[in-house]
C-alpha positions in Angstrom: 58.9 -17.4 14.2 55.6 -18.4 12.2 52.9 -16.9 10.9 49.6 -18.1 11.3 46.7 -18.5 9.0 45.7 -14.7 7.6 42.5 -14.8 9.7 40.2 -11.8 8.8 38.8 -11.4 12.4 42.3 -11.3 14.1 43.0 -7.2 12.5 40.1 -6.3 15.2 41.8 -8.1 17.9 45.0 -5.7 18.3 43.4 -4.1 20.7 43.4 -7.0 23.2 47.4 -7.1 22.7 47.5 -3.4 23.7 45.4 -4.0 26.9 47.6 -6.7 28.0 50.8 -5.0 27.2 49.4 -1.8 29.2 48.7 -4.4 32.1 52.3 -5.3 31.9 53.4 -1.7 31.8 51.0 -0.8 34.5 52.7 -3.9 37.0 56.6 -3.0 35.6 56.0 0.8 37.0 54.3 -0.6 40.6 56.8 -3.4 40.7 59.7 -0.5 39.9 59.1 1.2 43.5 60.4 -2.0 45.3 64.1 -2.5 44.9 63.9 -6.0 45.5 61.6 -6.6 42.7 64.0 -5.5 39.6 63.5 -8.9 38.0 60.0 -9.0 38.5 60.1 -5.4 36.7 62.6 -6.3 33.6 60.1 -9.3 32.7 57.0 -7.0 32.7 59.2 -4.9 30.9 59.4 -7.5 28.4 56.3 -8.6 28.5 54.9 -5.4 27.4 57.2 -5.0 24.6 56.4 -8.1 23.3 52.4 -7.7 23.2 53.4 -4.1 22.2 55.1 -5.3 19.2 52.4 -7.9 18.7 49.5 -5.9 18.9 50.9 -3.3 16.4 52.0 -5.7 13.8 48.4 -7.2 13.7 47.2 -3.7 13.3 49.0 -2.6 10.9 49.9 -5.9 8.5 46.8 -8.4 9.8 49.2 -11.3 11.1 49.0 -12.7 14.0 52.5 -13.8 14.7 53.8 -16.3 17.0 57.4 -16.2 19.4 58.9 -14.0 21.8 61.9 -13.1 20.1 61.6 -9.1 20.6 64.4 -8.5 18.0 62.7 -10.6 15.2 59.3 -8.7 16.5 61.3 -5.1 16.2 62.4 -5.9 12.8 59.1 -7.0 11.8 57.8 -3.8 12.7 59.9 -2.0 11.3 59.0 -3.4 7.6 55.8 -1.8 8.2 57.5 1.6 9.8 61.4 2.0 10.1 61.2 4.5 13.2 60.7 1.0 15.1 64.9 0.6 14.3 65.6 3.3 17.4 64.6 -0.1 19.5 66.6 -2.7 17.7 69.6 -2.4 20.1 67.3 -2.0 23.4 65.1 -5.0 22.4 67.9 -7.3 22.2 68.8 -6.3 25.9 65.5 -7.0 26.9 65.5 -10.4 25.4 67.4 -12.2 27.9 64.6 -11.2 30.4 62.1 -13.5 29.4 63.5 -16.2 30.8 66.4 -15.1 32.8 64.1 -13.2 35.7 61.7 -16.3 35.9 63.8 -19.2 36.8 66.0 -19.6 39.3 69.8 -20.0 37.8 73.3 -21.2 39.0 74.4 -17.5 38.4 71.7 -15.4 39.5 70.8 -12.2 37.3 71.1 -9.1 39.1 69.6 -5.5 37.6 70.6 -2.3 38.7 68.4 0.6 39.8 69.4 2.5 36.6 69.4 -0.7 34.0 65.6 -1.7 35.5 64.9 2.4 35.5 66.5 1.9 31.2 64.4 -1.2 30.5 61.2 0.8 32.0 61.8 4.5 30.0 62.8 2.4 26.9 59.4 0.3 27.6 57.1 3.5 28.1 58.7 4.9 24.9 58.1 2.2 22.8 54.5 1.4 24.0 53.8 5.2 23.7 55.1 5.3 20.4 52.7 2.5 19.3 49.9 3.3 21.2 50.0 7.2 19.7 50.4 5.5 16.3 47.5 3.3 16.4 45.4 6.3 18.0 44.2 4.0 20.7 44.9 5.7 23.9 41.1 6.4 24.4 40.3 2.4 23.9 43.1 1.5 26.7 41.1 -0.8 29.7 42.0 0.3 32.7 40.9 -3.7 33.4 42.7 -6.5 33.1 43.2 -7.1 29.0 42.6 -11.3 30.0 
């Protein structure tokens, strides 16, 4: 993972992370009610996390950082705020769903009804938890973030 280039503007840009994480969340919970769509779900899943993580680490520290490693992005976090620990485990599940649920594979990957329904609940916590944190529930777009 890098860091970019501390620029001053990008601390008033976290926002834009939370929108498009809360798109993701928005799709992973429509996407949940098909059970042919589990993959589908896990990578929104991901995806939220990710810009989740993302857009709280430029809030709080004012670095944009690059990757998609959701581990490295947990730990990061929790530097600024060690409660972000309870999703170390989780995060490293929901790694392997960036890439695994996008292309096809000699050994397809299957989800269950109650790992997609895990990776969801472990999802909304997390994006809760920042969102509450960051007192931005009243600037969420109920728009697309993009």
């Amino acid at each position: 993972m890098t860091r970019r280039r501390h620029n001053p503007t990008d601390s008033r840009r976290f926002q834009d992370w939370l929108n498009a994480a809360y798109d993701d969340l928005r799709a992973a919970e429509l996407l949940i009610q098909d059970d042919t769509l589990h993959n589908a779900t896990a990578f929104h899943c991901q995806q939220c996390a990710e810009k989740v993580l993302k857009g709280y680490i430029l809030a709080r520290d004012e670095q944009a950082v690059d990757g998609h490693n959701l581990t490295w992005l947990c730990k990061r976090a929790c530097r600024i705020d060690p409660e972000f620990s309870q999703w170390l485990d989780e995060s490293a599940a929901l790694n392997k769903f960036y890439i695994e649920t996008r292309y096809p594979t000699d050994i397809p990957t299957e989800i269950s009804d109650e790992q997609v329904g895990r990776l969801l609940e472990m999802t909304r916590q997390l994006f809760q938890y920042v969102v509450e944190g960051l007192n931005a529930w009243d600037e969420l777009d109920e728009l697309e973030a993009y």
